[in-house]
HTML snippet that shows the backbone in 3Dmol.js (N, CA, C, O; Angstrom):
<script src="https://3Dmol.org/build/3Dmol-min.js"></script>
<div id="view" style="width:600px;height:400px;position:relative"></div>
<script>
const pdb = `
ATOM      1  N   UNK A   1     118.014  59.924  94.564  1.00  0.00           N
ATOM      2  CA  UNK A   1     118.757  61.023  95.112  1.00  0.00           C
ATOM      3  C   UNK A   1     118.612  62.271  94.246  1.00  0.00           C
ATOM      4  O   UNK A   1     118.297  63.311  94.825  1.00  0.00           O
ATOM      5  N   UNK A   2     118.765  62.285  93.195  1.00  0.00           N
ATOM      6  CA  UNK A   2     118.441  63.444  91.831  1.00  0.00           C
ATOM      7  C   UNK A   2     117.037  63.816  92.015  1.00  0.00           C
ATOM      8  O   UNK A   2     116.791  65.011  92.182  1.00  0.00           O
ATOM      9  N   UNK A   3     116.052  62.939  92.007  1.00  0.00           N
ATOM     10  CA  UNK A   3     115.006  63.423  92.553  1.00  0.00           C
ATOM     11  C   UNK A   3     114.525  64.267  93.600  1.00  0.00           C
ATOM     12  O   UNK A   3     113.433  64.834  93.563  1.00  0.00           O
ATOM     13  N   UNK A   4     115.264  64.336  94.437  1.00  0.00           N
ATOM     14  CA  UNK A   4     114.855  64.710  95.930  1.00  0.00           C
ATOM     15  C   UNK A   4     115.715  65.855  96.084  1.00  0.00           C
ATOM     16  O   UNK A   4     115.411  66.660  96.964  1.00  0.00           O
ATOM     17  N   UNK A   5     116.922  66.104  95.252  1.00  0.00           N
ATOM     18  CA  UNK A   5     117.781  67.235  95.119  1.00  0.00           C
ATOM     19  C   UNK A   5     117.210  68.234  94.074  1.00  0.00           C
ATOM     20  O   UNK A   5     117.596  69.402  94.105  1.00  0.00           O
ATOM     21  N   UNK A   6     116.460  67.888  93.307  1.00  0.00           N
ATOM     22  CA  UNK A   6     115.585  68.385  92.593  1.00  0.00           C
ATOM     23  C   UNK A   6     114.359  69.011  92.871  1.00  0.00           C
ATOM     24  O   UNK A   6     113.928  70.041  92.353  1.00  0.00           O
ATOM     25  N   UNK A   7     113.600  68.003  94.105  1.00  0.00           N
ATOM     26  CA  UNK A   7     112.365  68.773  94.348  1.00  0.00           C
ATOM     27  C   UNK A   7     113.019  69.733  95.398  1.00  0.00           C
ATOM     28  O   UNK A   7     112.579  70.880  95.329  1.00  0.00           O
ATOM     29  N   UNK A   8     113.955  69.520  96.336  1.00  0.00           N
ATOM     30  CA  UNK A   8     114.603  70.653  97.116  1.00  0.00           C
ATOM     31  C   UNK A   8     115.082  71.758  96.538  1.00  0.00           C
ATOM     32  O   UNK A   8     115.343  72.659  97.335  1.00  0.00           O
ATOM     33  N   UNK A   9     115.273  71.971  95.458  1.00  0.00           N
ATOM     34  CA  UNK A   9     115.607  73.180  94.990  1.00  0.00           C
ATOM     35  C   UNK A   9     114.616  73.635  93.919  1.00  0.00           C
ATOM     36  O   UNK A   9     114.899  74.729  93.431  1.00  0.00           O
ATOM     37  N   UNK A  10     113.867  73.231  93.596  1.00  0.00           N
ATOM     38  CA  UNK A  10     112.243  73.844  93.197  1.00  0.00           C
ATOM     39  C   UNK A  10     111.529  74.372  94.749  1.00  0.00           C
ATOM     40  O   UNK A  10     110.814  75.365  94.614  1.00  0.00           O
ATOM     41  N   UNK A  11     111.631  73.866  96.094  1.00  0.00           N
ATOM     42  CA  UNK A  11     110.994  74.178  96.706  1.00  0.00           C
ATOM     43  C   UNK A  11     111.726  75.723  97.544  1.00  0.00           C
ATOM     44  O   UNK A  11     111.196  76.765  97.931  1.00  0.00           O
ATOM     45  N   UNK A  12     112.638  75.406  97.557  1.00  0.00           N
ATOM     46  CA  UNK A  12     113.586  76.692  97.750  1.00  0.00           C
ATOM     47  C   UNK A  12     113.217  77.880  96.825  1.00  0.00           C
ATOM     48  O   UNK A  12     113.054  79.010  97.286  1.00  0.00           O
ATOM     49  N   UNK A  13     113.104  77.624  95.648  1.00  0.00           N
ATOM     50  CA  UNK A  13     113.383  78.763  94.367  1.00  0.00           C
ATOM     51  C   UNK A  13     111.714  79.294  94.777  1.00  0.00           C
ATOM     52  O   UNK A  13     111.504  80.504  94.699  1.00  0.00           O
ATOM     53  N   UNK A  14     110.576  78.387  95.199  1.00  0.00           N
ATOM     54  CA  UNK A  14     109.391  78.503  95.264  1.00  0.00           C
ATOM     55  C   UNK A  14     109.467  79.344  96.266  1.00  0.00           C
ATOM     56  O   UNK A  14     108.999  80.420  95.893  1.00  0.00           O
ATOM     57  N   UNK A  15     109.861  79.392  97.461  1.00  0.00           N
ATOM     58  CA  UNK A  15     109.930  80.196  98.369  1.00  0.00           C
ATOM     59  C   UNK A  15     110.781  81.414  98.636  1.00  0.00           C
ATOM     60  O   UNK A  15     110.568  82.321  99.441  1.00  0.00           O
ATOM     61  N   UNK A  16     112.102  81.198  97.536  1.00  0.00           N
ATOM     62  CA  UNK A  16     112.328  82.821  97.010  1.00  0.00           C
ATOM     63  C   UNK A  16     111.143  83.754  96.408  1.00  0.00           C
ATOM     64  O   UNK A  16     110.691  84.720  97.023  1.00  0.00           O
ATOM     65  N   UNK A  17     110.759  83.394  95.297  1.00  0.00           N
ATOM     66  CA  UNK A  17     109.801  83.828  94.853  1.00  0.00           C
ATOM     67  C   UNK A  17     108.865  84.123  95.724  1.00  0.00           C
ATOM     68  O   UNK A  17     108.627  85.318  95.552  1.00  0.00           O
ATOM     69  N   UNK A  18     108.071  83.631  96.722  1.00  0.00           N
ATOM     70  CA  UNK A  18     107.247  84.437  97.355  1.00  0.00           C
ATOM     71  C   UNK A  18     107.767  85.403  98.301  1.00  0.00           C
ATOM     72  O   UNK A  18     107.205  86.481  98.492  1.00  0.00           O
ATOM     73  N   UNK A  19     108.882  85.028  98.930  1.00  0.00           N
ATOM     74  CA  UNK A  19     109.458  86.187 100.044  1.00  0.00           C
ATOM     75  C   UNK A  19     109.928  87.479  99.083  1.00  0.00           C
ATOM     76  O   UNK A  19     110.517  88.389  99.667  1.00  0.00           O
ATOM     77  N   UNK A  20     109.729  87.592  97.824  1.00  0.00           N
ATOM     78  CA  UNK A  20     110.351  88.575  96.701  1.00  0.00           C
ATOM     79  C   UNK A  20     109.074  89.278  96.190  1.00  0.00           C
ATOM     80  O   UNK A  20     109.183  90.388  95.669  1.00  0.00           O
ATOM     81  N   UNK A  21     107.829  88.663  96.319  1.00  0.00           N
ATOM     82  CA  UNK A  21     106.715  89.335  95.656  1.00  0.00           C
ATOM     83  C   UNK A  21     105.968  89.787  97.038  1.00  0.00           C
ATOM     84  O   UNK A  21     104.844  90.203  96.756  1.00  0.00           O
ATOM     85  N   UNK A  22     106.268  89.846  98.637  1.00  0.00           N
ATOM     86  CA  UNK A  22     105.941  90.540  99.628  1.00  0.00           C
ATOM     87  C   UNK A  22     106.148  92.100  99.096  1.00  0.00           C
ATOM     88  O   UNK A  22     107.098  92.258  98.330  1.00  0.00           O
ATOM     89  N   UNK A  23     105.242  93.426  99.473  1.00  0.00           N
ATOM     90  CA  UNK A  23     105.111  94.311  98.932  1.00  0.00           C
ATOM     91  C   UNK A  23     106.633  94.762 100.333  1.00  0.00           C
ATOM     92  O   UNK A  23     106.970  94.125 101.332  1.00  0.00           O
ATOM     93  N   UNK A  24     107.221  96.175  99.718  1.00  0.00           N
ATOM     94  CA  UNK A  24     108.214  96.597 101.056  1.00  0.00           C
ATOM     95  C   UNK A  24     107.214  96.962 102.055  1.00  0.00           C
ATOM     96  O   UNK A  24     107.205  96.338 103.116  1.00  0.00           O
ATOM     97  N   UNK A  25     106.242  98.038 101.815  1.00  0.00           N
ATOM     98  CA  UNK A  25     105.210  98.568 102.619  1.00  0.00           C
ATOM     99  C   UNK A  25     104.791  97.833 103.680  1.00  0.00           C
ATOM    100  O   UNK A  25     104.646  98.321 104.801  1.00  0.00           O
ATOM    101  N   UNK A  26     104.505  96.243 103.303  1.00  0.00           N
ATOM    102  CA  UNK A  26     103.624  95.515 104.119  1.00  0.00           C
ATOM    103  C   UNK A  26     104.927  95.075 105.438  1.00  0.00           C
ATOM    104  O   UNK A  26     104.419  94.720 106.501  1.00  0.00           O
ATOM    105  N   UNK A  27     106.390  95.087 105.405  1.00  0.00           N
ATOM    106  CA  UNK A  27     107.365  95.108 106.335  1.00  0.00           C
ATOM    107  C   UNK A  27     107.187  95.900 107.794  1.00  0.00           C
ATOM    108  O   UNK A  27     107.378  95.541 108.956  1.00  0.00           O
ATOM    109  N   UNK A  28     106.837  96.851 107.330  1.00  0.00           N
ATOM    110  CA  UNK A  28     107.197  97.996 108.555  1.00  0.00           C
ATOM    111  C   UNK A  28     106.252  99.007 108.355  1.00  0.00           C
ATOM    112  O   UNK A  28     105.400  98.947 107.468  1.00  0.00           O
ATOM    113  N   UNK A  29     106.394 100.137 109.318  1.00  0.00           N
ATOM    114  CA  UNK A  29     105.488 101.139 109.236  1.00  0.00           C
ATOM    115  C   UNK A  29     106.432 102.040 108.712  1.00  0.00           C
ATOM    116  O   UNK A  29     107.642 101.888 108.883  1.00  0.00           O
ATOM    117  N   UNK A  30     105.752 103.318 107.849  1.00  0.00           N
ATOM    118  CA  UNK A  30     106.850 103.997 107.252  1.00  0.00           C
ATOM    119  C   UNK A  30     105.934 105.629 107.570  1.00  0.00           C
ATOM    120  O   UNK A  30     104.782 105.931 107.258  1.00  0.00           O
ATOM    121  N   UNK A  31     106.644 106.168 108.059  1.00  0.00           N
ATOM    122  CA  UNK A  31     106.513 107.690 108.303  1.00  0.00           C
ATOM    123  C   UNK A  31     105.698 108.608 107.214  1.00  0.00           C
ATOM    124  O   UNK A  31     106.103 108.515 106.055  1.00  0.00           O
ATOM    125  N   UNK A  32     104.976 109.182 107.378  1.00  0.00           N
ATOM    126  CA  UNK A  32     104.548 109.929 106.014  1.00  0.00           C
ATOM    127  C   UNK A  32     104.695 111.743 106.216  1.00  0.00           C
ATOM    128  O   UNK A  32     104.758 112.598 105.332  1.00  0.00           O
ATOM    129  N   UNK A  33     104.707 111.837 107.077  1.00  0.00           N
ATOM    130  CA  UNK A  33     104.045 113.386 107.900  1.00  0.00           C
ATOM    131  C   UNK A  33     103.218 113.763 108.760  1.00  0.00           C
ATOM    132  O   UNK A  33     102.203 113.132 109.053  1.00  0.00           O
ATOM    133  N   UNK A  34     103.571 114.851 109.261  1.00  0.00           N
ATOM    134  CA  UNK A  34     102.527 115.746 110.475  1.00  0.00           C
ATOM    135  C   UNK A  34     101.487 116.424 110.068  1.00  0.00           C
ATOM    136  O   UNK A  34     101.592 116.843 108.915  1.00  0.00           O
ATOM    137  N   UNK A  35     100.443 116.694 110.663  1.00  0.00           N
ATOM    138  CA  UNK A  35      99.333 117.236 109.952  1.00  0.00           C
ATOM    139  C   UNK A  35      98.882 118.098 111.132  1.00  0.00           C
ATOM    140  O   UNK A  35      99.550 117.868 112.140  1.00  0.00           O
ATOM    141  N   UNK A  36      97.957 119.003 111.280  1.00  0.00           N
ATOM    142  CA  UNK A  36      97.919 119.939 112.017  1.00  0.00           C
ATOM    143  C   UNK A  36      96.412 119.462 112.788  1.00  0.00           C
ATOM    144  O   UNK A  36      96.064 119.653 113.954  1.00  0.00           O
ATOM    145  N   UNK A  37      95.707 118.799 111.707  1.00  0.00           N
ATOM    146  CA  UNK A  37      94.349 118.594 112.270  1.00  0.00           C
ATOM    147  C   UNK A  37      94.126 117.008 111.966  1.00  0.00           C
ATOM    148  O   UNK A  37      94.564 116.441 110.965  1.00  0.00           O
ATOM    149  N   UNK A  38      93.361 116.381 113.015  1.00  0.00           N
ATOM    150  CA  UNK A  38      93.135 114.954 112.747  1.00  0.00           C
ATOM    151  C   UNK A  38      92.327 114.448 111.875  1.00  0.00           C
ATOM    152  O   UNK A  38      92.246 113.234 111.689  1.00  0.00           O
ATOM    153  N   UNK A  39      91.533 115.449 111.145  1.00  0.00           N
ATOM    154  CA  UNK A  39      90.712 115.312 110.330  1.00  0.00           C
ATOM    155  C   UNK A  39      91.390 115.029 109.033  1.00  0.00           C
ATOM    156  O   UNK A  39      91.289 113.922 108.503  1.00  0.00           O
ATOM    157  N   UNK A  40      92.196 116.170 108.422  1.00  0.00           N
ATOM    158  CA  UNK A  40      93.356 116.139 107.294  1.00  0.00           C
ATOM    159  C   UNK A  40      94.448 114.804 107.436  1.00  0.00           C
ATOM    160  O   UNK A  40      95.032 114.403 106.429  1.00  0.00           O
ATOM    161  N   UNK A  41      94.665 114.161 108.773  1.00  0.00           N
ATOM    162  CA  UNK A  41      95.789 113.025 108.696  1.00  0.00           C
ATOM    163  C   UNK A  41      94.828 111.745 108.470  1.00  0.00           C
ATOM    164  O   UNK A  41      95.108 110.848 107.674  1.00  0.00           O
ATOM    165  N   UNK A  42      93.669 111.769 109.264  1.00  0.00           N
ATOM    166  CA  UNK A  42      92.590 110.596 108.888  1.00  0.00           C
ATOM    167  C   UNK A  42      92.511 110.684 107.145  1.00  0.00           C
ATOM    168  O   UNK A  42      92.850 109.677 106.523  1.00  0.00           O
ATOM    169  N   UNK A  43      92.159 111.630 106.559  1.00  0.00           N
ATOM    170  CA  UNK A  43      92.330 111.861 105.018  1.00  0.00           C
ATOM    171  C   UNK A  43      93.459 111.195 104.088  1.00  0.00           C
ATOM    172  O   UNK A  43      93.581 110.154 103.444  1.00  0.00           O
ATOM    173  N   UNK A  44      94.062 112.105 104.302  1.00  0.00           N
ATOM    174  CA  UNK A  44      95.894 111.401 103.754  1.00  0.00           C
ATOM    175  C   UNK A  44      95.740 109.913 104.223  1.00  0.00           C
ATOM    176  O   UNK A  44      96.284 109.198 103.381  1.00  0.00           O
ATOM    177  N   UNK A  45      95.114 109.049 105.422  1.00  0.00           N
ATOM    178  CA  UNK A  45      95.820 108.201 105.352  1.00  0.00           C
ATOM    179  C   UNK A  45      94.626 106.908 104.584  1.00  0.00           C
ATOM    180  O   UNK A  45      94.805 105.735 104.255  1.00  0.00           O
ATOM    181  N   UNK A  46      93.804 107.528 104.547  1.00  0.00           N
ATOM    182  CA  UNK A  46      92.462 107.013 103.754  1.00  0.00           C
ATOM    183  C   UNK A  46      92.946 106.785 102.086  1.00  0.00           C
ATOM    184  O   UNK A  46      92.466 105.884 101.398  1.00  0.00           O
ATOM    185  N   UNK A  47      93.706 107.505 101.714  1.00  0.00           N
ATOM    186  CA  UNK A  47      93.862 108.137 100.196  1.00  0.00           C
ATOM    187  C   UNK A  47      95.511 107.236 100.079  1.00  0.00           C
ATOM    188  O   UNK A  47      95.905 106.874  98.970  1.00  0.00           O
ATOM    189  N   UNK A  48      96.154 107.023 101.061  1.00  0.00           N
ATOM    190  CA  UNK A  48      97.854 105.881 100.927  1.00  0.00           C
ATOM    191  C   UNK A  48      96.599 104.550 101.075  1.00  0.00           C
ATOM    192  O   UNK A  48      96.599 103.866 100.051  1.00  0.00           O
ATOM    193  N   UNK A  49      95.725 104.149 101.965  1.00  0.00           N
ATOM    194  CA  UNK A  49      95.435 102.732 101.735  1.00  0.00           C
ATOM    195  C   UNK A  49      94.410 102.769 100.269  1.00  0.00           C
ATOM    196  O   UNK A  49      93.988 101.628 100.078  1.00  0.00           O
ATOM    197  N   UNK A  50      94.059 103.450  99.528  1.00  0.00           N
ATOM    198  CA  UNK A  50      93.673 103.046  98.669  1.00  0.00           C
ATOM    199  C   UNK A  50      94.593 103.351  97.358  1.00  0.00           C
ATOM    200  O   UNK A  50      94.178 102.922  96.281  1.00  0.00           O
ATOM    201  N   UNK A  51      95.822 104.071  97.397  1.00  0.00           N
ATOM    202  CA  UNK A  51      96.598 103.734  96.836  1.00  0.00           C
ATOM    203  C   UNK A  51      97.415 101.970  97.007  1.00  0.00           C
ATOM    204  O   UNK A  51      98.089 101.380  96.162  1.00  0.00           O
ATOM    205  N   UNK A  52      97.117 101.622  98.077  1.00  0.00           N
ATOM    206  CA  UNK A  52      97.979  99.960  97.825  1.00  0.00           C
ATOM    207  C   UNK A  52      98.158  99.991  99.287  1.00  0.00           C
ATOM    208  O   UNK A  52      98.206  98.778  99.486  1.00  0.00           O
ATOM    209  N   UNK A  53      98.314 100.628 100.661  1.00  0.00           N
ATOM    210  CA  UNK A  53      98.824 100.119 101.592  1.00  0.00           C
ATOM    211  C   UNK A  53      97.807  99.986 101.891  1.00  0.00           C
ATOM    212  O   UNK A  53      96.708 100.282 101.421  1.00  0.00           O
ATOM    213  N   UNK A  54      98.539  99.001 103.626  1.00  0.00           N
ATOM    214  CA  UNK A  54      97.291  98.207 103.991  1.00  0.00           C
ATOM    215  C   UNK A  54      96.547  98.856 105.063  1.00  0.00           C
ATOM    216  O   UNK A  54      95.361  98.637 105.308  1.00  0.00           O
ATOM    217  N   UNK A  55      97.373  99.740 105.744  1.00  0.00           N
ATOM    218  CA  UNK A  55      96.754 100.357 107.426  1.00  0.00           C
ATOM    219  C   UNK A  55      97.408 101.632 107.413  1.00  0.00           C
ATOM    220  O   UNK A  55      98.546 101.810 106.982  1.00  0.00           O
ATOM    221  N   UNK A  56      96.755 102.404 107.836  1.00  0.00           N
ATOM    222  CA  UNK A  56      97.191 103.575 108.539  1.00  0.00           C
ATOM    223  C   UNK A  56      96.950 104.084 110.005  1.00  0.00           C
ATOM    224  O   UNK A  56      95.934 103.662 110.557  1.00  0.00           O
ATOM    225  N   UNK A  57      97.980 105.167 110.879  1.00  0.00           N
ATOM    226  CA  UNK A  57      97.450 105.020 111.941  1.00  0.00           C
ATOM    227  C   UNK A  57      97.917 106.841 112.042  1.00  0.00           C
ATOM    228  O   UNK A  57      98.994 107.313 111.677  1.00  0.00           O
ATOM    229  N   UNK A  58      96.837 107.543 112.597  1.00  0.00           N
ATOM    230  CA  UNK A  58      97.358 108.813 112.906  1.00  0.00           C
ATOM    231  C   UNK A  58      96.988 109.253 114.358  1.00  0.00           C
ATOM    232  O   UNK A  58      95.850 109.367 114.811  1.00  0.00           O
ATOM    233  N   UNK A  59      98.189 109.482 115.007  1.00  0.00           N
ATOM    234  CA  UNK A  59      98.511 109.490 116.357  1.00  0.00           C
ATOM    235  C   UNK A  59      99.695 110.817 116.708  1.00  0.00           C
ATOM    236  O   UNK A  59     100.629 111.223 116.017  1.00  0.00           O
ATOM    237  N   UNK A  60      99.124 111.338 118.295  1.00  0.00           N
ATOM    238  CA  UNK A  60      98.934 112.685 118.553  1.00  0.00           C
ATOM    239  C   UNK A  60      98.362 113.976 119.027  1.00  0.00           C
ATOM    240  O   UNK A  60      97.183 113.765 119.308  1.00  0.00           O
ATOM    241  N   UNK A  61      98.634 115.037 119.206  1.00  0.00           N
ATOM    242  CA  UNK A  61      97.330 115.548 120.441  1.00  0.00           C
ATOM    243  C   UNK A  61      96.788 116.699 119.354  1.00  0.00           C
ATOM    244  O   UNK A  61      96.924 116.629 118.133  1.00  0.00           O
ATOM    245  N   UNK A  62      96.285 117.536 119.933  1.00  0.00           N
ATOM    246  CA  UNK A  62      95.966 118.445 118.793  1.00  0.00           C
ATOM    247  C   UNK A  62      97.038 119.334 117.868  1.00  0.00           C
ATOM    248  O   UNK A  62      98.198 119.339 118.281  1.00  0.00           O
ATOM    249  N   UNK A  63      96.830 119.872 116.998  1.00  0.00           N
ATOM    250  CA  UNK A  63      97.643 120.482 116.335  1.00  0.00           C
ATOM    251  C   UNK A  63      99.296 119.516 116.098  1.00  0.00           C
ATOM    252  O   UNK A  63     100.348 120.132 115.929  1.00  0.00           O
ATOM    253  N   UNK A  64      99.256 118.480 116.119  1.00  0.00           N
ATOM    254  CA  UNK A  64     100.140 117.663 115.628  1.00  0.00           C
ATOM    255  C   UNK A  64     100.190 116.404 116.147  1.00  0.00           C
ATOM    256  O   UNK A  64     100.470 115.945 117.255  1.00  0.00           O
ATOM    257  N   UNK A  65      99.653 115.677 114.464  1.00  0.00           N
ATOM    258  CA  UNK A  65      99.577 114.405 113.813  1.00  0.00           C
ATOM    259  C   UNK A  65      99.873 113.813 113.210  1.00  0.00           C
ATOM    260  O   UNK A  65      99.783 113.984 111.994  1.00  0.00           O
ATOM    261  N   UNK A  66     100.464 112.643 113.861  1.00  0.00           N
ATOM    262  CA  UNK A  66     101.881 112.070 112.697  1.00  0.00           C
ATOM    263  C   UNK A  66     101.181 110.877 111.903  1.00  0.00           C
ATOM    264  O   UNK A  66     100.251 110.339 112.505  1.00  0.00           O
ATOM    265  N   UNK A  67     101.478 110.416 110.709  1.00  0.00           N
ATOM    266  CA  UNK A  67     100.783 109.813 109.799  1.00  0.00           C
ATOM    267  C   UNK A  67     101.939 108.908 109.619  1.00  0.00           C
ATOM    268  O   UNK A  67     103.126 109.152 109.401  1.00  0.00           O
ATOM    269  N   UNK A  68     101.290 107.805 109.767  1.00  0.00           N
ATOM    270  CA  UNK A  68     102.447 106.472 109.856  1.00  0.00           C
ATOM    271  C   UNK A  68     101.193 105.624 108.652  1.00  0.00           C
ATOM    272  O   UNK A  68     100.009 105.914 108.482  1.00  0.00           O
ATOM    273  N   UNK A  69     101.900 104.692 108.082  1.00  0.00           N
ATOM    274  CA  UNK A  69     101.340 103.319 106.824  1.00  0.00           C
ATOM    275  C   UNK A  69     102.288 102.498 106.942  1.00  0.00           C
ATOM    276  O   UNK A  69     103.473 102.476 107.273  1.00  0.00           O
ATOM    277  N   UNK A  70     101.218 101.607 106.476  1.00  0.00           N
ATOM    278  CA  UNK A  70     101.854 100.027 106.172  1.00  0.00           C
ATOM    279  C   UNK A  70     101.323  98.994 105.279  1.00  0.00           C
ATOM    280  O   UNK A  70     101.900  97.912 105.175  1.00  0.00           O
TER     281      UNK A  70
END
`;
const viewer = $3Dmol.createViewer("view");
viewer.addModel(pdb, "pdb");
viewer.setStyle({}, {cartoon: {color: "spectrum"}});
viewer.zoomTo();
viewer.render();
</script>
């Protein structure tokens, strides 16, 4: 019984730990700004995924482009 109450709470603590080292970024999409040209929001969002996020998406008609990451 100590045994098995034991590996249950190593396996718990194991799976805190990973739901704690998920980045916030990788949760949701997070807003960054409007950009005027699609060229400049494709940029910015080139320059957040190689800072650490994973995707960017810039969406919008001309003269305003909203810059979303994740």
């Amino acid at each position: 019984m100590r045994l098995r109450a034991a590996l249950l709470t190593a396996a718990i603590a194991a799976m805190a730990v990973t739901a704690l080292s998920t980045p916030a970024q990788a949760a949701s999409w997070v807003f960054i700004g409007v950009y005027t040209s699609k060229y400049n929001c494709i940029d910015a969002g080139q320059q957040y995924v190689r800072e650490g996020f994973s995707q960017y998406d810039c969406s919008g008609s001309p003269g305003y482009y909203e810059l979303w990451v994740r």
